[in-house]
C-alpha positions as CSV (number, residue, x, y, z in Angstrom):
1,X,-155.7,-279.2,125.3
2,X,-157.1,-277.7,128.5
3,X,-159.5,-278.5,130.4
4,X,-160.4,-274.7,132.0
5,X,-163.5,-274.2,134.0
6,X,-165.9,-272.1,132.0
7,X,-167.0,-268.5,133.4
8,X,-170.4,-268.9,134.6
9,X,-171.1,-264.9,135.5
10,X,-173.9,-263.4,135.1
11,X,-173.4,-262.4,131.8
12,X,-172.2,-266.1,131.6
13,X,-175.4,-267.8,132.9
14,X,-174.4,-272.3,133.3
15,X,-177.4,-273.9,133.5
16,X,-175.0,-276.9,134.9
17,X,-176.4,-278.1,138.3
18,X,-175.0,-280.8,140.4
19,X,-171.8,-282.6,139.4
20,X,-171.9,-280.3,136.4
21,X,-171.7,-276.6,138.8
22,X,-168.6,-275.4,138.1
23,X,-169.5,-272.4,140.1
24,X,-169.8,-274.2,143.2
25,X,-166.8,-276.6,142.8
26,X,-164.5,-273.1,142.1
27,X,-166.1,-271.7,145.4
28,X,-165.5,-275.2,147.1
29,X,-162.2,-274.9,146.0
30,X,-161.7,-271.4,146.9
31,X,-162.4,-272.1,150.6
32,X,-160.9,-275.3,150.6
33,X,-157.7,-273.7,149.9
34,X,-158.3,-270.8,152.0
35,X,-158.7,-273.0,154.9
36,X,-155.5,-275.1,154.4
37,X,-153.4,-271.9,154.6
38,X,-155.3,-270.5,157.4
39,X,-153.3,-273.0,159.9
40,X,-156.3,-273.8,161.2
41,X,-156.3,-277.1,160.0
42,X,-154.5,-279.2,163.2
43,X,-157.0,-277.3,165.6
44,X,-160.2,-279.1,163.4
45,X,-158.1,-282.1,163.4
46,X,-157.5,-282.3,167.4
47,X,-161.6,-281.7,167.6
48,X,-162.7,-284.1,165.0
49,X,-160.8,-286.5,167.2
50,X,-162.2,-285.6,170.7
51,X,-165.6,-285.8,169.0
52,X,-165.1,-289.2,167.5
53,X,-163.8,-289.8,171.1
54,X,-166.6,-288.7,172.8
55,X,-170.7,-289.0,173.4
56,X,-171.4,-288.4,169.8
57,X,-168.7,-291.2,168.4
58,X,-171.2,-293.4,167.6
59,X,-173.3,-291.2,165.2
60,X,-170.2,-289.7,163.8
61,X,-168.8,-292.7,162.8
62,X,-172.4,-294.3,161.5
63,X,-172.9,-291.3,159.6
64,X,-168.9,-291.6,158.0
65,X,-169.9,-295.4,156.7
66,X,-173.4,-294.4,155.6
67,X,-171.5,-292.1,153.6
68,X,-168.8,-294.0,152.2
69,X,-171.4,-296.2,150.8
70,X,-173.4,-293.5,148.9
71,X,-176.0,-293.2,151.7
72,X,-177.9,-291.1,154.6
73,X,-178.1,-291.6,157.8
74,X,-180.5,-289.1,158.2
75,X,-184.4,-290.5,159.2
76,X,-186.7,-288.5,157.1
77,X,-191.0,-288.9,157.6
């Protein structure tokens, strides 16, 4: 048995939203993968760690363990 991603082209319409939206998680995917191979990836790496590093560090790393545990961090009216 497989378990292939239905086609959800036009012609092919998935009502699926959220967890269910396969046509987002192919394009997540898609560019996921893209930027792996684009070598890119040590260059995000080195920034992600000067910004933990620097003024911001504190927000960055509330906003990681809000979102570990399911949450926001974001403070909406």
């Amino acid at each position: 048995m497989t378990n292939k991603i239905p086609d959800s082209s036009p012609a092919n319409p998935m009502p699926l939203q959220g967890e269910g939206d396969y046509a987002a998680a192919r394009e997540f995917d898609k560019e996921e993968t893209a930027f792996a191979k684009s070598g890119k990836v040590e260059t995000a790496a080195v920034e992600a760690e000067a910004a933990l590093d620097g003024p911001e560090g504190a927000e960055l790393e509330a906003a990681r363990d809000a979102a570990a545990k399911g949450e926001s961090v974001t403070k909406r009216p």
